[in-house]
Structure formats: C-alpha cells, structure tokens
N, CA, C and O atoms as a Tripos MOL2 file, in Angstrom:
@<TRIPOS>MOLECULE
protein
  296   295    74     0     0
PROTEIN
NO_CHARGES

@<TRIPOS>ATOM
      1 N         -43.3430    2.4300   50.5910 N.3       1 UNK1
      2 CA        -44.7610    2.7660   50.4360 C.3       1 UNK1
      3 C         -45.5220    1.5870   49.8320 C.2       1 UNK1
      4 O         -45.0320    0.6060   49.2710 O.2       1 UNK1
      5 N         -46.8590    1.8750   50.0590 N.am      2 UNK2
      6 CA        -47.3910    0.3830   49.4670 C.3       2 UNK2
      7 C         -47.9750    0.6720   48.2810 C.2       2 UNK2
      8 O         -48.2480    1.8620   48.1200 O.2       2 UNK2
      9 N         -48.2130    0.0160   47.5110 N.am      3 UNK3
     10 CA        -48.7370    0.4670   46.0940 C.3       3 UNK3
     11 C         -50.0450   -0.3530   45.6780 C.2       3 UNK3
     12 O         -50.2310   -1.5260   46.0000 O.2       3 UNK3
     13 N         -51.0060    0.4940   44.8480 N.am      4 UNK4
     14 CA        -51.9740   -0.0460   45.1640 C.3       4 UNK4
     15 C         -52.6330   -0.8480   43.7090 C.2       4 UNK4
     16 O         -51.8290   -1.1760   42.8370 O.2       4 UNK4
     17 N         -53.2760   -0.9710   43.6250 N.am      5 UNK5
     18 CA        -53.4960   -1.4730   41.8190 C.3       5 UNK5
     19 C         -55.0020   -1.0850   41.7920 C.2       5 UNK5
     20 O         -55.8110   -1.3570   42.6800 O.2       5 UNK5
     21 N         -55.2730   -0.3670   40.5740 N.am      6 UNK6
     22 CA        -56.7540    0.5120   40.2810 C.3       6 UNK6
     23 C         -57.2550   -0.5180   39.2310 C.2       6 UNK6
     24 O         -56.7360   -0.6760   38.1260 O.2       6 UNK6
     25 N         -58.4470   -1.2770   39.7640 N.am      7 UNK7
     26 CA        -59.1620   -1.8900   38.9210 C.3       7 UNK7
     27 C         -60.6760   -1.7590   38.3660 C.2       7 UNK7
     28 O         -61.5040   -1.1460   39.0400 O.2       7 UNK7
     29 N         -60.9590   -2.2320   37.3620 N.am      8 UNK8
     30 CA        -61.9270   -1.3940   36.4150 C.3       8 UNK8
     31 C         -63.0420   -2.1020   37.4950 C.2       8 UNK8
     32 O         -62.9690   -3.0910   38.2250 O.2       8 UNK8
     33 N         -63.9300   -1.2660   37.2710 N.am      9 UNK9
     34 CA        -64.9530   -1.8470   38.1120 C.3       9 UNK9
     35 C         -66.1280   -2.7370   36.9580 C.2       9 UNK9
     36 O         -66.7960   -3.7240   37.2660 O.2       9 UNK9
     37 N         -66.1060   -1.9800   35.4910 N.am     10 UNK10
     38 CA        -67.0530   -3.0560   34.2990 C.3      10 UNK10
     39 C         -65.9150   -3.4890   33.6050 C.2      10 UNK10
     40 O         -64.7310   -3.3600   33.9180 O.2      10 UNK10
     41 N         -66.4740   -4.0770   32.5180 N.am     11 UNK11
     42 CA        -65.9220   -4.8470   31.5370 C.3      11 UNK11
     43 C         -66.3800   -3.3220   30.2190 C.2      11 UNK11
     44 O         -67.4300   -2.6940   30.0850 O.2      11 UNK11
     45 N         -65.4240   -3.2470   29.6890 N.am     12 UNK12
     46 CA        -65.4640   -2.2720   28.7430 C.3      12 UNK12
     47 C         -64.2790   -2.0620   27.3540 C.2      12 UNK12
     48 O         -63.4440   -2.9660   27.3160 O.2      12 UNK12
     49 N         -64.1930   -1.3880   26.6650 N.am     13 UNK13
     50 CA        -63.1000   -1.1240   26.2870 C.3      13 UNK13
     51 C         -62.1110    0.4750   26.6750 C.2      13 UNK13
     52 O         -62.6410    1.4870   27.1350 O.2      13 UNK13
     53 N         -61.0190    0.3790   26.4390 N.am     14 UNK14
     54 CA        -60.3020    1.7590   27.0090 C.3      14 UNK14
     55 C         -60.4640    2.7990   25.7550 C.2      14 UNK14
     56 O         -59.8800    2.7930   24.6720 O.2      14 UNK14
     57 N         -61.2070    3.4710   26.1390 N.am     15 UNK15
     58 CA        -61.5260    4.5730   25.0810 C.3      15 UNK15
     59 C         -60.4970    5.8220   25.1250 C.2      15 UNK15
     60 O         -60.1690    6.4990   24.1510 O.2      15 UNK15
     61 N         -60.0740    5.9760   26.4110 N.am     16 UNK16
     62 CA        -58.8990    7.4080   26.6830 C.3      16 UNK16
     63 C         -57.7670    7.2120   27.4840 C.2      16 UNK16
     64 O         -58.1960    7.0860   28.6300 O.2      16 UNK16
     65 N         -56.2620    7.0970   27.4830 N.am     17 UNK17
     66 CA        -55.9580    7.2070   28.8530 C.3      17 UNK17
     67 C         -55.7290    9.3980   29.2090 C.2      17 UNK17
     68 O         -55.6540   10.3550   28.4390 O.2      17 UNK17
     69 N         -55.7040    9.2820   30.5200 N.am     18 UNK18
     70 CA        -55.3250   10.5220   30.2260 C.3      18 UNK18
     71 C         -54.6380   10.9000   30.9500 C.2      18 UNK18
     72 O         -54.5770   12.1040   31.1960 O.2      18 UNK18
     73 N         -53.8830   10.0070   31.5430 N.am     19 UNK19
     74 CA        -52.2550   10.1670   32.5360 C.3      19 UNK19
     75 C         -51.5310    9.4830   31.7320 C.2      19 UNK19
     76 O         -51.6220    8.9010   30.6510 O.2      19 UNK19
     77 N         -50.6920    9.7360   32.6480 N.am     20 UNK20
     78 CA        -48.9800    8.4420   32.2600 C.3      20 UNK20
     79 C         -48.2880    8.7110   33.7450 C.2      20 UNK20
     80 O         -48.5080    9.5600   34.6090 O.2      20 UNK20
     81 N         -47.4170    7.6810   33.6570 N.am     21 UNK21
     82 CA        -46.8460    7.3010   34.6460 C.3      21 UNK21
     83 C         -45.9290    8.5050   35.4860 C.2      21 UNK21
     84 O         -45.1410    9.1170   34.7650 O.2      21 UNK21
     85 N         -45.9500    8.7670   36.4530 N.am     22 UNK22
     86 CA        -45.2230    9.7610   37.0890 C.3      22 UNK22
     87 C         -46.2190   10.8610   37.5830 C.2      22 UNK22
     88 O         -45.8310   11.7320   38.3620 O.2      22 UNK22
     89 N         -47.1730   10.8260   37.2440 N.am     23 UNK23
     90 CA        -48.2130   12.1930   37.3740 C.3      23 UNK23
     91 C         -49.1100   11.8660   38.6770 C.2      23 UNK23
     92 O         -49.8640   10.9080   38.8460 O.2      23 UNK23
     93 N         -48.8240   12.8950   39.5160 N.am     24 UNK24
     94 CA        -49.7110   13.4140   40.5420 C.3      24 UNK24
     95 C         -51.4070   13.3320   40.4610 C.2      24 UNK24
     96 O         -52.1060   13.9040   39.6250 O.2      24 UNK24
     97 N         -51.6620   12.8480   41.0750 N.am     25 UNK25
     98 CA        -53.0810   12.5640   40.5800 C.3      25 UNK25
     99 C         -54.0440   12.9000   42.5570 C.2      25 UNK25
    100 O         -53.5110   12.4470   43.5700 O.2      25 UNK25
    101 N         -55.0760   13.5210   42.6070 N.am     26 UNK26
    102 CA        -55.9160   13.6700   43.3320 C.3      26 UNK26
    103 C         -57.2350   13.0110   43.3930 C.2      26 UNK26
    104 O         -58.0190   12.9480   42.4460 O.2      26 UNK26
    105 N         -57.4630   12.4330   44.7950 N.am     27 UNK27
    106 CA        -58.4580   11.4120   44.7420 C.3      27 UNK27
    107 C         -59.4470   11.8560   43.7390 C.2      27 UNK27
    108 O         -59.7220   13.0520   43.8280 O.2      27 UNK27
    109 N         -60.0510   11.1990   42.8070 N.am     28 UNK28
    110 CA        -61.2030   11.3330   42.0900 C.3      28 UNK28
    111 C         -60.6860   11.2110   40.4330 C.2      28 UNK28
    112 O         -61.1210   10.5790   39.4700 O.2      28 UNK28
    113 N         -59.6740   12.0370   40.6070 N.am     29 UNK29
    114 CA        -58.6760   12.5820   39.4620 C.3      29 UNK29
    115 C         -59.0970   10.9600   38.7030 C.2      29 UNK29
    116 O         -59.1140    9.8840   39.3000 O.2      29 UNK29
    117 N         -59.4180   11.2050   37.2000 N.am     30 UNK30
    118 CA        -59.7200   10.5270   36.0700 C.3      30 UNK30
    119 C         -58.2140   10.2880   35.5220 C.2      30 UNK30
    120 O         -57.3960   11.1480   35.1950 O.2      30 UNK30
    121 N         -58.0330    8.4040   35.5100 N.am     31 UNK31
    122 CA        -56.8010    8.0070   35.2970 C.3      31 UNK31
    123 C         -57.0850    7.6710   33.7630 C.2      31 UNK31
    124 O         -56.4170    8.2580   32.9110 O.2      31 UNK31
    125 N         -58.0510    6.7480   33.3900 N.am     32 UNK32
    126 CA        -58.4560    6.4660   32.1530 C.3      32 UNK32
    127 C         -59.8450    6.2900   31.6280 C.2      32 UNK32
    128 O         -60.5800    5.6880   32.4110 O.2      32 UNK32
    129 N         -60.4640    6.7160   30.3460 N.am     33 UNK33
    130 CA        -61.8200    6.7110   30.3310 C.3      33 UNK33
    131 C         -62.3450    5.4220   29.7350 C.2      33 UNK33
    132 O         -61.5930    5.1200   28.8080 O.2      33 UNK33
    133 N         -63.1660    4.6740   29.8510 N.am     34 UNK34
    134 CA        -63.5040    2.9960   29.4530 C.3      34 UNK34
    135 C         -65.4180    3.0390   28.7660 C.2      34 UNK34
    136 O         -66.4700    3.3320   29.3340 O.2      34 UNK34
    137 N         -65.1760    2.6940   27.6600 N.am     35 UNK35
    138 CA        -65.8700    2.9260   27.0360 C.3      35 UNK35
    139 C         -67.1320    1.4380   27.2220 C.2      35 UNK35
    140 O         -66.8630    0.2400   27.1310 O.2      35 UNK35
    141 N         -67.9110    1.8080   27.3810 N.am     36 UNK36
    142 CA        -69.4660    0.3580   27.8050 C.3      36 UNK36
    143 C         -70.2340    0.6280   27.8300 C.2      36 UNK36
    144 O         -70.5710    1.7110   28.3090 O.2      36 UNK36
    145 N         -71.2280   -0.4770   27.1560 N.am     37 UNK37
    146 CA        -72.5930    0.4890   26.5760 C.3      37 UNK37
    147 C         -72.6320    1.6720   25.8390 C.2      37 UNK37
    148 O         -73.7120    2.2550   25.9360 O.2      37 UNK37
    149 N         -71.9810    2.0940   25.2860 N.am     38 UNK38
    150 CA        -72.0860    3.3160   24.6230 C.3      38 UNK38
    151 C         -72.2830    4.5930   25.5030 C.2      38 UNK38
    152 O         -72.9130    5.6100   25.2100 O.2      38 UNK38
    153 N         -71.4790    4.2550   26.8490 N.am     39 UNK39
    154 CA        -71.2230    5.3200   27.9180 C.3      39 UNK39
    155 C         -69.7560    5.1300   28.0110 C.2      39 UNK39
    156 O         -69.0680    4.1430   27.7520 O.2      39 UNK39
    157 N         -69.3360    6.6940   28.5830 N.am     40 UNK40
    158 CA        -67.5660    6.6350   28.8600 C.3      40 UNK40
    159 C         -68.1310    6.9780   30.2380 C.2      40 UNK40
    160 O         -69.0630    7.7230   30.5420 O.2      40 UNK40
    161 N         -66.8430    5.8020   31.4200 N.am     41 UNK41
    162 CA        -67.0520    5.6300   32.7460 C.3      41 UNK41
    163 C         -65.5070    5.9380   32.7120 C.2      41 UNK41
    164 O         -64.7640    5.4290   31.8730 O.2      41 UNK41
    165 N         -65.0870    6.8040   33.6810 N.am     42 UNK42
    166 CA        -63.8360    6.8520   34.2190 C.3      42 UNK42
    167 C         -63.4020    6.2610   34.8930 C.2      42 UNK42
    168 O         -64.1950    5.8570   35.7440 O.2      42 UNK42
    169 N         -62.0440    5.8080   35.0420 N.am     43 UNK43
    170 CA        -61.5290    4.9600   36.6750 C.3      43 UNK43
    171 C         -60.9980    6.3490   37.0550 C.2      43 UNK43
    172 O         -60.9130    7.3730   36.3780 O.2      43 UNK43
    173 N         -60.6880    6.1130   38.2380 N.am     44 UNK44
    174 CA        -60.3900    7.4520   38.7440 C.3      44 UNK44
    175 C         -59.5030    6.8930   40.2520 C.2      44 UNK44
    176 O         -59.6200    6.0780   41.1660 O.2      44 UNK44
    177 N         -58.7720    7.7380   39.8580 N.am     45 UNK45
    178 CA        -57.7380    7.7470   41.9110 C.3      45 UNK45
    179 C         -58.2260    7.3740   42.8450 C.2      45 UNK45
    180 O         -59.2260    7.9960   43.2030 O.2      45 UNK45
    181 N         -57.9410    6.6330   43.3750 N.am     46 UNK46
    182 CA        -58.8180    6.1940   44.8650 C.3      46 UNK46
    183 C         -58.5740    7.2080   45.8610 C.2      46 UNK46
    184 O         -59.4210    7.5050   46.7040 O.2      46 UNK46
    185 N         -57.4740    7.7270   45.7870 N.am     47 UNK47
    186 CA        -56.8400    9.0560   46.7170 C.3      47 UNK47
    187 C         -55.6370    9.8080   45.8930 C.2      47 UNK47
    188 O         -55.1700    9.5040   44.7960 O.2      47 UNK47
    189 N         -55.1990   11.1500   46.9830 N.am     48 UNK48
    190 CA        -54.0760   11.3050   46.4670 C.3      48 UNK48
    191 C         -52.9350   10.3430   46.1610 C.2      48 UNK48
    192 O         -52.5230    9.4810   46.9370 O.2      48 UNK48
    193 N         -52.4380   10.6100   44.8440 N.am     49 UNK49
    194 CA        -51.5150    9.2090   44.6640 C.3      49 UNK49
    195 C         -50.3930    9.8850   43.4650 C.2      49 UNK49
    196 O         -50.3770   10.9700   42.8840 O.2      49 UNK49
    197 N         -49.6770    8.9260   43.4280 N.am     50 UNK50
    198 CA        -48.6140    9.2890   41.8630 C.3      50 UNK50
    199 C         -48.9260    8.3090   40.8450 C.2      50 UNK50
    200 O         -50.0210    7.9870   41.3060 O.2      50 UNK50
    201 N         -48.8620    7.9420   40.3180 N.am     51 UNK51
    202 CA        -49.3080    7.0820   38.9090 C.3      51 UNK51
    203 C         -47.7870    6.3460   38.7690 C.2      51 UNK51
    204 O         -46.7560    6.7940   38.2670 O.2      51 UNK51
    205 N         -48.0570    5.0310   39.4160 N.am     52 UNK52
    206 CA        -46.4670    4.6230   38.7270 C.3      52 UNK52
    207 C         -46.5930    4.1210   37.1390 C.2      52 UNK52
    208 O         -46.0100    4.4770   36.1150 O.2      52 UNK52
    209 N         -47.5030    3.2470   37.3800 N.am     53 UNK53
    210 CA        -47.7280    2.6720   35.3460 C.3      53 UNK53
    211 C         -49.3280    2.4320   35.4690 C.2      53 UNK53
    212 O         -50.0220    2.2640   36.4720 O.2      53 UNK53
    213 N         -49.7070    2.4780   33.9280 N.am     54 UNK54
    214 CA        -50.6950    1.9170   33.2110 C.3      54 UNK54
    215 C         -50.4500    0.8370   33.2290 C.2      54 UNK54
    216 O         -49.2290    0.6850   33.2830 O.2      54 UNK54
    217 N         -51.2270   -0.4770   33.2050 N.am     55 UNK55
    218 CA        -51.2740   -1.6090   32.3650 C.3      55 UNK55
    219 C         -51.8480   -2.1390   31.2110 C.2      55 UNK55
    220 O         -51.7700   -3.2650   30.7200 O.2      55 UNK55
    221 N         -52.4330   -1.1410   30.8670 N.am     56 UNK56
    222 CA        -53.3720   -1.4350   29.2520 C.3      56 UNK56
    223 C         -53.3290    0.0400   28.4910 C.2      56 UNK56
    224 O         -53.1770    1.2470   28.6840 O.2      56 UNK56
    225 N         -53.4690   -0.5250   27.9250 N.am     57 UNK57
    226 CA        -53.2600    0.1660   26.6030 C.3      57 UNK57
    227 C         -55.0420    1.0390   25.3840 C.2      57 UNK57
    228 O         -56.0180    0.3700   25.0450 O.2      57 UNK57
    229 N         -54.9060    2.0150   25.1780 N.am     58 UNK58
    230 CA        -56.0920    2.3560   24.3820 C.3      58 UNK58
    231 C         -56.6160    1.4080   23.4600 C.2      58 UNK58
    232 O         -55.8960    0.9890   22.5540 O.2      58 UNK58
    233 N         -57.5870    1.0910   23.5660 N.am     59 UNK59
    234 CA        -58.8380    0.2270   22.5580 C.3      59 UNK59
    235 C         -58.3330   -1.2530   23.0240 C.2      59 UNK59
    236 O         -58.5890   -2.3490   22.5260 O.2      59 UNK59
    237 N         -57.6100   -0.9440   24.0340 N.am     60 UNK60
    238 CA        -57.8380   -2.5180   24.8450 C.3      60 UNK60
    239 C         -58.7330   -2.9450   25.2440 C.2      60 UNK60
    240 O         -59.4210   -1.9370   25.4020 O.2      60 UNK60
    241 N         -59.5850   -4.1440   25.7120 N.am     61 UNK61
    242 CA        -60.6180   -4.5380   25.8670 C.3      61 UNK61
    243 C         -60.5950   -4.8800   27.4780 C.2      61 UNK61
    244 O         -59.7630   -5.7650   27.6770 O.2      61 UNK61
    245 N         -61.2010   -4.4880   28.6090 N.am     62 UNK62
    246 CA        -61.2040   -5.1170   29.8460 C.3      62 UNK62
    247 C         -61.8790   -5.5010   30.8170 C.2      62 UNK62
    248 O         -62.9630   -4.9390   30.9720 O.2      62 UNK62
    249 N         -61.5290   -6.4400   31.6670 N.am     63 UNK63
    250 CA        -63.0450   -7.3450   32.4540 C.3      63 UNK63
    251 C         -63.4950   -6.3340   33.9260 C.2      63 UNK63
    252 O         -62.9770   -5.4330   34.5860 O.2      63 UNK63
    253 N         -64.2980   -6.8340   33.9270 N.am     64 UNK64
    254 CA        -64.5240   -6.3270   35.4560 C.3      64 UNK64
    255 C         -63.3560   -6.7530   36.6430 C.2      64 UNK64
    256 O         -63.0730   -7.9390   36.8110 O.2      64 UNK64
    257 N         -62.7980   -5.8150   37.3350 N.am     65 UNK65
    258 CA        -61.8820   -6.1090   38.1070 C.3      65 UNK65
    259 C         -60.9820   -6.6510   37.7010 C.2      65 UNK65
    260 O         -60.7700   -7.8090   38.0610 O.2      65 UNK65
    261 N         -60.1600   -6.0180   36.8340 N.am     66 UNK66
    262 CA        -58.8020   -6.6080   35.6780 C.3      66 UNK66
    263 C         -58.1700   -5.3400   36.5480 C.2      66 UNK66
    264 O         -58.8770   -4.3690   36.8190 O.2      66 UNK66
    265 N         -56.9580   -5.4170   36.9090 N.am     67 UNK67
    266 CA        -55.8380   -4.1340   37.2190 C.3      67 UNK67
    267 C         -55.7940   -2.9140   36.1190 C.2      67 UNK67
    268 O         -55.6020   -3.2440   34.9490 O.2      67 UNK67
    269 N         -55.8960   -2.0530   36.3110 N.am     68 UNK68
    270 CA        -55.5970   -1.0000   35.1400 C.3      68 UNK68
    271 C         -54.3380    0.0640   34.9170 C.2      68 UNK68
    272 O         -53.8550    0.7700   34.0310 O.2      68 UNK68
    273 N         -54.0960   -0.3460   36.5270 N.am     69 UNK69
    274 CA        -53.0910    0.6370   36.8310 C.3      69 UNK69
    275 C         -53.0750    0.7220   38.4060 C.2      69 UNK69
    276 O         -53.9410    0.5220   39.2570 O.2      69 UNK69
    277 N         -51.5220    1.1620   38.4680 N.am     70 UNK70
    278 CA        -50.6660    0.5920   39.9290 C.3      70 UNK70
    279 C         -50.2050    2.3770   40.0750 C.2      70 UNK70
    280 O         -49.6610    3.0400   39.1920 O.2      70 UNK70
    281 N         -50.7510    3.0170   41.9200 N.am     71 UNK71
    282 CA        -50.7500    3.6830   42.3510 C.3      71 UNK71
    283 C         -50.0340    3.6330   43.8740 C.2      71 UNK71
    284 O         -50.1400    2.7570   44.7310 O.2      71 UNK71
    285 N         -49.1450    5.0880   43.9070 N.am     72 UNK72
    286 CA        -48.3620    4.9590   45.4980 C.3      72 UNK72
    287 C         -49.3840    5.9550   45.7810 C.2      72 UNK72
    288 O         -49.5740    6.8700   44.9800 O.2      72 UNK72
    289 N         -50.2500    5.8230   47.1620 N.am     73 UNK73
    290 CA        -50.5340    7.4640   48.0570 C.3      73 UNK73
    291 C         -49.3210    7.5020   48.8010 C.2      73 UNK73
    292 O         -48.4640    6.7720   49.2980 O.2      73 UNK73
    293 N         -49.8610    9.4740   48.5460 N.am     74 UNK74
    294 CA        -49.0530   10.9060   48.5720 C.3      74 UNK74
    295 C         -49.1430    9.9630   50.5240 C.2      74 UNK74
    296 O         -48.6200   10.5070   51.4970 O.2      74 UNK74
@<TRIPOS>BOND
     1     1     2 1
     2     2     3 1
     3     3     4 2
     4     3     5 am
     5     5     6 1
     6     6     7 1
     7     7     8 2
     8     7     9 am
     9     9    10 1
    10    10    11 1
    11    11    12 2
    12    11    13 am
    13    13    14 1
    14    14    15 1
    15    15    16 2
    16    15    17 am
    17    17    18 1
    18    18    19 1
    19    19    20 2
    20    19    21 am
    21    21    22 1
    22    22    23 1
    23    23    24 2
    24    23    25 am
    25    25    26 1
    26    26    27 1
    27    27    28 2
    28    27    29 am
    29    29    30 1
    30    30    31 1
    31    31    32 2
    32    31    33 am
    33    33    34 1
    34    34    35 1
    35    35    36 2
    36    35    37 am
    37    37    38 1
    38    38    39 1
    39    39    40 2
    40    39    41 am
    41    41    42 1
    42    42    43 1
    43    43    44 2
    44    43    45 am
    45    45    46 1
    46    46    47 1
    47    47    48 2
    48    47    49 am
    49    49    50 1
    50    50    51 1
    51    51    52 2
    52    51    53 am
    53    53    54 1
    54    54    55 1
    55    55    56 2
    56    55    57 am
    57    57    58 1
    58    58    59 1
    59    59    60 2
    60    59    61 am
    61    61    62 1
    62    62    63 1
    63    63    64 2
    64    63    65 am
    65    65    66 1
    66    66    67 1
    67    67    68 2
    68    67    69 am
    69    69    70 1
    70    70    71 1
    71    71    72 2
    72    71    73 am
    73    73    74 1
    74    74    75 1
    75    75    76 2
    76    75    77 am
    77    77    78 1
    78    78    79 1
    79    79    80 2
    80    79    81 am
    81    81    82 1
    82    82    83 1
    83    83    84 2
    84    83    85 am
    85    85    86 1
    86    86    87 1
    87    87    88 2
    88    87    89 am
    89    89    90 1
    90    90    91 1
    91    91    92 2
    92    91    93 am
    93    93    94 1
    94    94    95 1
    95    95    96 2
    96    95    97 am
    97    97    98 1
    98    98    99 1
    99    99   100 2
   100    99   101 am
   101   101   102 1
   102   102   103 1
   103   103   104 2
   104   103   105 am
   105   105   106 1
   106   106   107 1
   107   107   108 2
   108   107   109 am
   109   109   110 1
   110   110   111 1
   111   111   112 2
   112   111   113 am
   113   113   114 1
   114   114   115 1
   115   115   116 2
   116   115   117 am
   117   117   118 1
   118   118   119 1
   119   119   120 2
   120   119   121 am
   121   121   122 1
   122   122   123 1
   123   123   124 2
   124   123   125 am
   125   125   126 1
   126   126   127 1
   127   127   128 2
   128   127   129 am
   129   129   130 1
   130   130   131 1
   131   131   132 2
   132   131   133 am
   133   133   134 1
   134   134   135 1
   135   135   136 2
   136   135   137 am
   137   137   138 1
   138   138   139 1
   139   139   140 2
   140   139   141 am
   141   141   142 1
   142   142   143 1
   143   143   144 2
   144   143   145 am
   145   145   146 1
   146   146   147 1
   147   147   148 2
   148   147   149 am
   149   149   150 1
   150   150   151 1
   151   151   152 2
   152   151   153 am
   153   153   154 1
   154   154   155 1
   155   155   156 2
   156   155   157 am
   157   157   158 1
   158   158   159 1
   159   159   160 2
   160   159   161 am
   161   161   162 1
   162   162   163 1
   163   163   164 2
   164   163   165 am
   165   165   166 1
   166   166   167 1
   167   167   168 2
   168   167   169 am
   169   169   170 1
   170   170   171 1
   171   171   172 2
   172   171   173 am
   173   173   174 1
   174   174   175 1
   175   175   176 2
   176   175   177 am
   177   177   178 1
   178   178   179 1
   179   179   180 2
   180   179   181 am
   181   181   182 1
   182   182   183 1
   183   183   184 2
   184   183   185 am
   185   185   186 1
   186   186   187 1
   187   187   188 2
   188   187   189 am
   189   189   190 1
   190   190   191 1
   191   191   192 2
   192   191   193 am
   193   193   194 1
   194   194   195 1
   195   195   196 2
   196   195   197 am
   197   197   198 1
   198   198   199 1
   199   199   200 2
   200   199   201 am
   201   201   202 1
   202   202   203 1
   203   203   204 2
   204   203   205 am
   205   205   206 1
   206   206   207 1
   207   207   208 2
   208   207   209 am
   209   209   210 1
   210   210   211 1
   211   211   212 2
   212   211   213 am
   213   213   214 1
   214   214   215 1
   215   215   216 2
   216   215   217 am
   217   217   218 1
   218   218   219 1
   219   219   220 2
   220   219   221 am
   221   221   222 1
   222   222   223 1
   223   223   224 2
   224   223   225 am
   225   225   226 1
   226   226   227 1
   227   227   228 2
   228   227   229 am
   229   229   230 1
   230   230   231 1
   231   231   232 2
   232   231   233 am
   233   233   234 1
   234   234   235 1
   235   235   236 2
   236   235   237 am
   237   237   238 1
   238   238   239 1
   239   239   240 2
   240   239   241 am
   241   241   242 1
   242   242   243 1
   243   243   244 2
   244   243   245 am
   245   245   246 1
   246   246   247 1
   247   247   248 2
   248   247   249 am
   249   249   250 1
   250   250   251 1
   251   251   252 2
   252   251   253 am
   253   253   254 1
   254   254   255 1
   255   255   256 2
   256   255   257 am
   257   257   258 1
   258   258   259 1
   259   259   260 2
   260   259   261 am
   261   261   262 1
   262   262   263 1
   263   263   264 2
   264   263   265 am
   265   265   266 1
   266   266   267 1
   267   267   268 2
   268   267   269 am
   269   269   270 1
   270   270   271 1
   271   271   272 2
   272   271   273 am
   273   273   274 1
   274   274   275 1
   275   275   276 2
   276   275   277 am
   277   277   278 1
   278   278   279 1
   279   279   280 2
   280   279   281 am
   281   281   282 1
   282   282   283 1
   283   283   284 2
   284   283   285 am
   285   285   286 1
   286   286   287 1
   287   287   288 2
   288   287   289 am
   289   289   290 1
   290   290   291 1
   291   291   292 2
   292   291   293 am
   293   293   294 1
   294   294   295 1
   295   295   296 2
@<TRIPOS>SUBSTRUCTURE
     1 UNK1         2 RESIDUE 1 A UNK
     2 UNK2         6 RESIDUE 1 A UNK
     3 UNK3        10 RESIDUE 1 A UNK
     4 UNK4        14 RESIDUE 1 A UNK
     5 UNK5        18 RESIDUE 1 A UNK
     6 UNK6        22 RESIDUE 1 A UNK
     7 UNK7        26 RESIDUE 1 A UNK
     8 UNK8        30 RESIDUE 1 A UNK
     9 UNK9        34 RESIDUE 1 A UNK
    10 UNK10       38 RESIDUE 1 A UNK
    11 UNK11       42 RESIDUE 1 A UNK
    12 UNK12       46 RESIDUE 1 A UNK
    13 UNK13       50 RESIDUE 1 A UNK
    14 UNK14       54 RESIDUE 1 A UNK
    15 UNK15       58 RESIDUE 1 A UNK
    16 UNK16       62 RESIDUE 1 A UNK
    17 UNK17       66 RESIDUE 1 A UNK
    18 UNK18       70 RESIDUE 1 A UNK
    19 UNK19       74 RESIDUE 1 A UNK
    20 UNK20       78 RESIDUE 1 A UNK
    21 UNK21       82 RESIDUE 1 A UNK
    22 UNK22       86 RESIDUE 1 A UNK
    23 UNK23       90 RESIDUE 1 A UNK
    24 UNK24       94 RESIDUE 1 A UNK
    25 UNK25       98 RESIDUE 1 A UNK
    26 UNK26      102 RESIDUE 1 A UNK
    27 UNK27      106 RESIDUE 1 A UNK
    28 UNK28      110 RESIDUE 1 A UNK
    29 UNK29      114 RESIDUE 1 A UNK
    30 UNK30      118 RESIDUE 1 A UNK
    31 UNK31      122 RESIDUE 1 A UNK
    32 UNK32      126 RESIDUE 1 A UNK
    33 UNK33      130 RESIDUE 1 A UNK
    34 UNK34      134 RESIDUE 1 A UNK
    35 UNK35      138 RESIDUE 1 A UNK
    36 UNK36      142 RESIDUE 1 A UNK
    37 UNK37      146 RESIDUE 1 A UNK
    38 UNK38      150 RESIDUE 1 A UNK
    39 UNK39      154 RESIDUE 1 A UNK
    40 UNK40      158 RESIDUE 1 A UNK
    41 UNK41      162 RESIDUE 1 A UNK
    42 UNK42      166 RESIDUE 1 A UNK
    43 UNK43      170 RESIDUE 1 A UNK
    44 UNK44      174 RESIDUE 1 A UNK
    45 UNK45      178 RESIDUE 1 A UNK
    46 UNK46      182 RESIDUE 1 A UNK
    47 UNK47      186 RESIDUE 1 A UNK
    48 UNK48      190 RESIDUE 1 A UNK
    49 UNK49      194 RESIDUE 1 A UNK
    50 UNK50      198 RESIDUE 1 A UNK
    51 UNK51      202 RESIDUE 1 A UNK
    52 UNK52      206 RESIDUE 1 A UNK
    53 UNK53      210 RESIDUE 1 A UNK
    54 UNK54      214 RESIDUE 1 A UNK
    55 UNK55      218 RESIDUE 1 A UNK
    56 UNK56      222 RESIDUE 1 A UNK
    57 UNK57      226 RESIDUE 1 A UNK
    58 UNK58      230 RESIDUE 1 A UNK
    59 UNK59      234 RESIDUE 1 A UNK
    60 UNK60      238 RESIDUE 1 A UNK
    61 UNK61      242 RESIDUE 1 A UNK
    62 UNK62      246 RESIDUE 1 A UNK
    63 UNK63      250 RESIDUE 1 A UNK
    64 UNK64      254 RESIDUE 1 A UNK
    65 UNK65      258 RESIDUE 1 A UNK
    66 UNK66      262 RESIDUE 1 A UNK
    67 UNK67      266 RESIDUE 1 A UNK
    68 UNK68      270 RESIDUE 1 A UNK
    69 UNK69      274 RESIDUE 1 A UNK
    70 UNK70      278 RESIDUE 1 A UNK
    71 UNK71      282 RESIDUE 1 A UNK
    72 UNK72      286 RESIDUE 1 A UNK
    73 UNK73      290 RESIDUE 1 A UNK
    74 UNK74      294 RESIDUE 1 A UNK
C-alpha cells in the first residue's frame, strides 16, 4: 500500500493530538489540533486511512507543510 504523509497546511503550534498510531480514521476525521493565531485548526484525514505514526509531538512548534503524520488508505 502506499502511504501517505499529512502535512500541516500553517505554521502553528500542536495544541492536541487526538489519535495514535494504529487507529482507523475517516476522511475528515481530526488527527491533531494546531494551535495559530489564537485559533485551533485541525489536520484531519485526507480519506479513509489507518494512522501508522505521528511525527511531532504536543507543544511542538510547526511550519507550513512540515509532515505531521504518515497515513495507509483503507
């Protein structure tokens, strides 16, 4: 399968994750919440997928289009 890598679309910090690795996730499905401007923006599933890993960590700091996390679709 090909795996995909979910990247932040701002520069923010990681305010939530709220998966972990192994979890079923449905397109839209909120992987981690990223805190900017004093707004929380979710990344979210591009599709149905499984969550193989995170790559950052809470109150990490990250750029626009930095990887956040690596996804197989269902």
């Amino acid at each position: 399968m090909t795996r995909i890598e979910v990247k932040s679309e701002i520069a923010g910090k990681v305010w939530k994750i709220e998966t972990k690795a192994g979890d079923r996730l449905t397109e839209d499905d909120a992987i981690l919440i990223l805190e900017s401007m004093k707004m929380e923006i979710p990344v979210s599933a591009p599709a149905d997928c499984t969550l193989i890993e995170i790559l950052v960590a809470e109150e990490d700091t990250v750029e626009e289009g930095q990887p956040v996390a690596i996804v197989e679709p269902d």
